[in-house]
N, C-alpha and C positions, 0 to 999 in steps of 0.2 A: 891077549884077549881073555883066557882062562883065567888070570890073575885079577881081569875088571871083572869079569861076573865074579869070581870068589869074594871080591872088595864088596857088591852091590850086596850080594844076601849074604855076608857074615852079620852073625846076631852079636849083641851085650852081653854084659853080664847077666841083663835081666830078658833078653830072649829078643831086644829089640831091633830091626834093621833100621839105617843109615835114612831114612826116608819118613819115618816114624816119628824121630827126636827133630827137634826145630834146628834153625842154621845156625844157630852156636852148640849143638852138640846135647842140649837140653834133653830130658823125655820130658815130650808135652803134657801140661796139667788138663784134667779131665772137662770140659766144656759143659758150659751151665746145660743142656739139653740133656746132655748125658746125665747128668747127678742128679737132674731132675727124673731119669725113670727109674734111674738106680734107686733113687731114696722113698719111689713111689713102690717100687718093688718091695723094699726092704718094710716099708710100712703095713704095707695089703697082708705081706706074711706073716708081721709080727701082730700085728690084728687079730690076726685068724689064732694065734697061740702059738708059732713059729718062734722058737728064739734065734737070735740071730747068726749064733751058729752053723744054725741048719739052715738057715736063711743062705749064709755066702756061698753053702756047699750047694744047693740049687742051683745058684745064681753061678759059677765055676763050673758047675756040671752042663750047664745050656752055654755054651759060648756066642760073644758079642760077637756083631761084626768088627768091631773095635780090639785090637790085639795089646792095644796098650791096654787099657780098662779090667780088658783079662787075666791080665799077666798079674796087675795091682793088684785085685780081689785078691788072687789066689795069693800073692803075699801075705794081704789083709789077713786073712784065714788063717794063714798059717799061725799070724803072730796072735789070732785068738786060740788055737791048736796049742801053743805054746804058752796057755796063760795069760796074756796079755788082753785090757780091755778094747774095744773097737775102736774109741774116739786114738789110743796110743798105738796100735795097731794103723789104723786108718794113715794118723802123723808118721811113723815113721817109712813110708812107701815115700814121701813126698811128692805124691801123684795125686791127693783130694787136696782141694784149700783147706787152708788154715783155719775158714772159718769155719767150716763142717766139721772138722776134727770139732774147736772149740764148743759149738751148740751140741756134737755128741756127747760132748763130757758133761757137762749141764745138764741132757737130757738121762745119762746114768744115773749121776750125784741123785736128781730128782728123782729117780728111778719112775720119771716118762718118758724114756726113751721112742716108743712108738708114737706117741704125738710130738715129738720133736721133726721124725721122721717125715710124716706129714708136710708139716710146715715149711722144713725145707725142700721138700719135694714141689710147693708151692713158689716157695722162694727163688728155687734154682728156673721156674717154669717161667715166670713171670720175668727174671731175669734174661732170658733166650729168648724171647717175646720181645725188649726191649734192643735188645742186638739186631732183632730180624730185622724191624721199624727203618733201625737206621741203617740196614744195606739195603731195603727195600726202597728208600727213599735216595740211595745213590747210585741205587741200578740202572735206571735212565739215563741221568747224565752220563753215568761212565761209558755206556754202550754209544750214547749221542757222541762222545768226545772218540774214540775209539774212530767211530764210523767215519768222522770229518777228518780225523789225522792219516787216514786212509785216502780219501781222498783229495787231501795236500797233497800228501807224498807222490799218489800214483800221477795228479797233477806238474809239480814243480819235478821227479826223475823222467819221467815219458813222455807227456803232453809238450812239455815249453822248452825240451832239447830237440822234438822233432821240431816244430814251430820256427825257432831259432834258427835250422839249416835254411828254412826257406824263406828266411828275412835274409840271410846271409846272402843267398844267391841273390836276391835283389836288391840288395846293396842297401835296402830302408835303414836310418839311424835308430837306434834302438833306443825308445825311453831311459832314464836311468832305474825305474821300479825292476824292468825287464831286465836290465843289466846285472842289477843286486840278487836277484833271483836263481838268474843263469851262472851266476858266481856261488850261490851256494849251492844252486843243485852239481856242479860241477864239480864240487868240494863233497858234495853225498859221494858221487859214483868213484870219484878217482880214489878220494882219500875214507872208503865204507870203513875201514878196519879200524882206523883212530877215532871216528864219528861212534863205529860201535863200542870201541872200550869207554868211551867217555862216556854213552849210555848209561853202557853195564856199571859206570863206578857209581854215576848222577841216582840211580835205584839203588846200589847195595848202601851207601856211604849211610843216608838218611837214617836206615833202621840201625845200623853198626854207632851213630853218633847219637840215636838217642838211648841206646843203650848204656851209655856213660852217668856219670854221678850229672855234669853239664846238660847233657844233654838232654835227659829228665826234668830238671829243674826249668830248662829253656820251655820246654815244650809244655811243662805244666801251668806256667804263667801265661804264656798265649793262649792256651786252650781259655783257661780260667778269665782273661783279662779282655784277650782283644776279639770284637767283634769280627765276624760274622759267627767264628768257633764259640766264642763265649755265648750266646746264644741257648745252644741244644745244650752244650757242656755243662752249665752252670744249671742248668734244670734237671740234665741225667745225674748229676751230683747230689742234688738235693731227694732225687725220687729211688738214688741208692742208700743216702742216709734215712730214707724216710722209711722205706720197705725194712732195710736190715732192722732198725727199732721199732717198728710194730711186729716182728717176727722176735726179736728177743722179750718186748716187752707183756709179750702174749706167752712167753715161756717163764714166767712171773720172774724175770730178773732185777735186781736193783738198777735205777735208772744209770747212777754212777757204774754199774759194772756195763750195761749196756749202751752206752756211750762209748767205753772203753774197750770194747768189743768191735763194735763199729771201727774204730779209727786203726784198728788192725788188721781191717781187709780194705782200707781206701789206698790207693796208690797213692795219688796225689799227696807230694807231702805239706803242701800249703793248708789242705784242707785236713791231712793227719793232725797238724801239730795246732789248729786252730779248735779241734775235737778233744786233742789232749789236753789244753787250756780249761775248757771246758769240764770235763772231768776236775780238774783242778779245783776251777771255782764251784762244780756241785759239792766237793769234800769239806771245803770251806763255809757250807752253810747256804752260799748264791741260789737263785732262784734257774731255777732252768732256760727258761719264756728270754730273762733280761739277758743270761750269758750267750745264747742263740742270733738275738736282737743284734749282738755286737761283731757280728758276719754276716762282712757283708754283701756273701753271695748268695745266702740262704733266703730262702721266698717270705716276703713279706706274711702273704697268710698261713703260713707253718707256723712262723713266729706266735700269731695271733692263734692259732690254735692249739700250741703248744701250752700257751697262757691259760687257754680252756681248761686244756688238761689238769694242769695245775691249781685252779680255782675249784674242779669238781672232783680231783682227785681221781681220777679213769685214762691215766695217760696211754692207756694202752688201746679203751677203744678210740678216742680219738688220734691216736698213730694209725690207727687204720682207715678212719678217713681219710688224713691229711694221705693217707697210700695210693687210695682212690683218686683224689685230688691232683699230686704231683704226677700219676700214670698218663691225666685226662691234660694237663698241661705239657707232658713231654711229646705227647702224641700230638699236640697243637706246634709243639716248638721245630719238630719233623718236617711236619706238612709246610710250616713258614716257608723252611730252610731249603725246603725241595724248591718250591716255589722260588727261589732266588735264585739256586745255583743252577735249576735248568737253563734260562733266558739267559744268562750270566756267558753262560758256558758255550750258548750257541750264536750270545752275540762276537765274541769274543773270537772263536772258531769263524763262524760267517764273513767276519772283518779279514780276517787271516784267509782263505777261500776266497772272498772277493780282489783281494789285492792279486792272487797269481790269477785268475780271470782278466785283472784290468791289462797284468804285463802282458798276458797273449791278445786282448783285443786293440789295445792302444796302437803295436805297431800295425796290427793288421789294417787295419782302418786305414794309418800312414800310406801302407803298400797302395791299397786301393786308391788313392788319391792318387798315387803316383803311374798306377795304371789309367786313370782318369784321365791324366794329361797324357 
């Protein structure tokens, strides 16, 4: 027992417990909420005349409730302690994304770093706003679903093995619905232990297989392709490419590097490598509006406003509408999706529910006939 508590709180190299780092052993990257106050912190004090030095020594000196985050800073720090600037500093903890490393380094070079700061502290908000949306919108169902597999269960293990001794003593023929029923609730209780490893595999295997080169690739084309996911998916794709380039393009970058910034914080490699295309044909002389045009997940009126851009030359402030625009459609594309998959979800359950109702009332009904006569 003294050797599992010693296993539970031994720290990493970097100070972290066993509970900290995700299920492959990972230390987890820092959550758009978080980067969002950190960069808002970092911004307010650089503001004020704070270099950022002294910025991370405040921010190290007040501890998060976050142990990872803390541990990172005070890395960070260090590798400005030792000379090194923020944005390389920052990259090597590999605890911030990649793209925040990259917009620090832009906002150095430019030497604006505090309205970069800003921005992203914008960026990372707005982003965690969009995350909330969509477990906000799956909070119901899961709770709905949750609440009715509870009462299957307590139904099909309790209700319909007592039920069943007292068909049995009266000898009534049992439906065959009742029959299949009492066959696998019989197979819950006798055989719990192979029902639960096969649980436990049917949850771990999913995250363990899309963790693969396939398995990404699987999952990226459903998301992108097959309805109902493609849906929300194919709208939070276009309002991540939308956001990330009205925030570079408001840090006055070349549209060709901005693009190409962009397609190094998207996962999806369908939509990386359709970005990098992109890039390609902007270096070639191509018009932006037409090479966009030629993706075809990207929203019709981006396209057309992108075209704006282009015609008026202010690609940047209208990347901010088009910001505005894709936020007020993904918020629409939520509200559809909830709308489908509640109904969905409790037809589906209901059906399942009314089936082990029908097996306990059909033979009862029987019995009573046969008390009848």
């Amino acid at each position: 027992m003294s050797g599992f508590f010693a296993w539970f709180s031994e720290k990493d190299e970097k100070g972290l417990r066993f509970w900290e780092r995700d299920l492959f052993g990972k230390d987890r990257q820092a959550t758009p909420v978080m980067l969002s106050e950190l960069c808002q912190q970092i911004a307010y004090m650089m503001d004020a005349g704070v270099s950022i030095k002294d910025a991370l020594i405040v921010l190290t000196d007040n501890p998060t409730k976050n142990r990872s985050m803390q541990i990172n800073l005070q890395a960070a720090l260090d590798g400005i302690l030792g000379g090194n600037s923020l944005s390389r500093s920052l990259e090597e903890t590999k605890y911030f994304p990649e793209f925040m490393c990259n917009m620090c380094r832009m906002g150095e070079l430019s030497n604006d770093l505090t309205n970069v700061m800003f921005l992203l502290a914008d960026y990372y908000g707005e982003t965690a706003r969009n995350r909330e949306e969509i477990k906000s919108v799956m909070l119901y169902p899961a709770i709905v679903t949750v609440m009715m597999l509870a009462m299957i269960l307590v139904s099909v293990l309790y209700v319909l093995p007592h039920y069943a001794l007292m068909f049995e003593v009266s000898d009534v023929p049992l439906p065959v619905l009742t029959q299949v029923l009492l066959g696998i609730s019989d197979l819950l209780i006798t055989q719990w232990w192979l029902v639960l490893s096969i649980t436990i595999l049917v949850i771990m295997l999913p995250p363990i297989f899309l963790r693969t080169s396939t398995g990404r690739s699987w999952s990226e084309y459903v998301m992108l392709y097959i309805p109902p996911f493609s849906v929300v998916y194919r709208q939070m794709i276009n309002l991540h490419i939308v956001q990330s380039m009205s925030l570079l393009l408001q840090s006055n970058r070349p549209l060709a590097e901005a693009v190409l910034a962009v397609s190094s914080i998207i996962q999806n490699k369908k939509v990386k490598y359709d970005l990098q295309k992109i890039v390609a044909g902007l270096q070639e002389g191509n018009d932006f509006w037409i090479l966009i045009s030629k993706v075809d997940y990207i929203d019709p009126i981006v396209i057309s406003m992108a075209r704006v851009g282009a015609e008026t030359g202010n690609m940047a402030q209208v990347f901010n509408y088009a910001c505005t625009y894709s936020r007020y459609r993904f918020q629409q594309m939520t509200r559809r999706l909830n709308k489908l998959v509640e109904p969905t979800i409790t037809l589906v359950l209901g059906l399942i529910l009314g089936m082990v109702m029908l097996s306990i009332i059909l033979p009862t009904f029987a019995m009573t006939e046969l008390v009848g006569y």
